[in-house]
C-alpha positions, -999 to +999 in steps of 0.1 A: +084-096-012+080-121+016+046-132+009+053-138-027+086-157-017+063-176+008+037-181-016+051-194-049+058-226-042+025-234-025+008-220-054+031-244-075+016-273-047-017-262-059-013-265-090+004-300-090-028-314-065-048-296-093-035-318-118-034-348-099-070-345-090-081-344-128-070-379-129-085-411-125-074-423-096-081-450-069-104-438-040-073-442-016-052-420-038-083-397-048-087-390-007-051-385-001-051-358-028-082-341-011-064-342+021-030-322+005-057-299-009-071-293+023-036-288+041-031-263+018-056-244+020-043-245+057-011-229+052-024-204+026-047-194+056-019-194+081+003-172+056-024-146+051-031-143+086+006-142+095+011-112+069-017-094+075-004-090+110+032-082+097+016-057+073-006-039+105+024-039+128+050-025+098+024+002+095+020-013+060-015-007+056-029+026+064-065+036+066-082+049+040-112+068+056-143+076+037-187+077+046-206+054+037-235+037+049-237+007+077-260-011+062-241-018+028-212-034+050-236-053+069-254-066+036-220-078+027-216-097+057-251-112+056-248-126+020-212-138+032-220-155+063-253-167+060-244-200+040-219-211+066-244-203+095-271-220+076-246-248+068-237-251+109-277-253+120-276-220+130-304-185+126-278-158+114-296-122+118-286-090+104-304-062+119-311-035+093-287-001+101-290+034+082-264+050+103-234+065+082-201+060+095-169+076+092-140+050+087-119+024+067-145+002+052-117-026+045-104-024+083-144-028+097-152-054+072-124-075+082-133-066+117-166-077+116-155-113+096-134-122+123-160-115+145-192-133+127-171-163+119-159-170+154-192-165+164-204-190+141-175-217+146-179-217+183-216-217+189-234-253+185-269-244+184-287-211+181-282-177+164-254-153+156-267-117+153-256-079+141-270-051+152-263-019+150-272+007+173-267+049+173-262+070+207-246+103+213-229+106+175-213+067+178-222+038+163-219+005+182-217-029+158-226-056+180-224-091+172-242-116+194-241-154+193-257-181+221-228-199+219-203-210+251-194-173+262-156-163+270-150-160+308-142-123+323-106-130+333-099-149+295-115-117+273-086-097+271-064-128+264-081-140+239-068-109+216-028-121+214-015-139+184-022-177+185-043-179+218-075-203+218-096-212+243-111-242+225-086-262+207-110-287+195-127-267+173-106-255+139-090-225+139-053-204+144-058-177+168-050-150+145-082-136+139-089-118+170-050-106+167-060-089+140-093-074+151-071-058+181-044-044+156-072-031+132-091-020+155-064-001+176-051+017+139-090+030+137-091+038+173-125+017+174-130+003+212-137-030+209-158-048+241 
């Protein structure tokens, strides 16, 4: 109920830049109306991030648990990410994985995102990688990046709601919030 409160009048918003932006307007106006749109987009990101969390710590959403296949996740991710790493100069790699897994697809995937597109916001020049290895019945999803690195002492910090390390670079500090949370309900270590 909250996030449809929340979210009907900036879907109105939305709607009224939406109009605004099918008319003829002056370059100044034109830019200002891009701007709203992009602020938007802002909260609506905020919001979602904000509720997901709500909706992980109410216990709201509960795992549903099934097989399937690494690699068809890890497709997903590759045909997702690869534009925005291509976009930021950067080799994105996604190491082929046959393993089958036993978890909540939805929960991983999310996982995974928040991962890959950290990875590729904070890393100026280089790669971003997934691999996937299998030892001893467990499956191990690592993703690598040559960016900055996160300092020992700041790695377990780095997982509470709104924490950055690098406020110059876009972002809220949800996302790794959320990876902790998911990753806790699917009892996934996460390193």
């Amino acid at each position: 109920a909250t996030s449809h409160d929340l979210l009907q009048p900036l879907n109105a918003a939305r709607l009224f830049i939406a109009a605004l932006a099918d008319r003829r307007l002056a370059l100044p106006t034109r830019a200002l109306v891009n701007q709203t749109s992009t602020a938007l987009d802002s909260v609506e990101d905020l919001l979602e991030a904000l509720l997901e969390i709500s909706r992980l710590d109410a216990g709201a959403i509960q795992p549903e648990i099934s097989h399937f296949r690494v690699d068809r996740l890890l497709h997903t991710l590759a045909l997702e990410f690869t534009p925005m790493a291509r976009a930021a100069g950067l080799r994105f790699t996604v190491d082929p994985c046959a393993a089958w897994v036993k978890t909540d697809m939805r929960l991983l995937r999310r996982i995974l995102q928040n991962f890959v597109s950290n990875a590729i916001r904070y890393t100026q020049m280089g790669s971003v990688t997934i691999t996937c290895t299998q030892e001893a019945g467990a499956i191990t999803v690592t993703v690598t990046d040559t960016g900055p690195g996160i300092a020992v002492e700041q790695q377990s910090a780095i997982f509470e709601e709104f924490r950055r390390l690098d406020t110059r670079i876009q972002g809220k500090g949800l996302g790794l919030a959320i990876v902790k949370r998911a990753s806790d309900m699917l009892r996934h270590p996460v390193h």
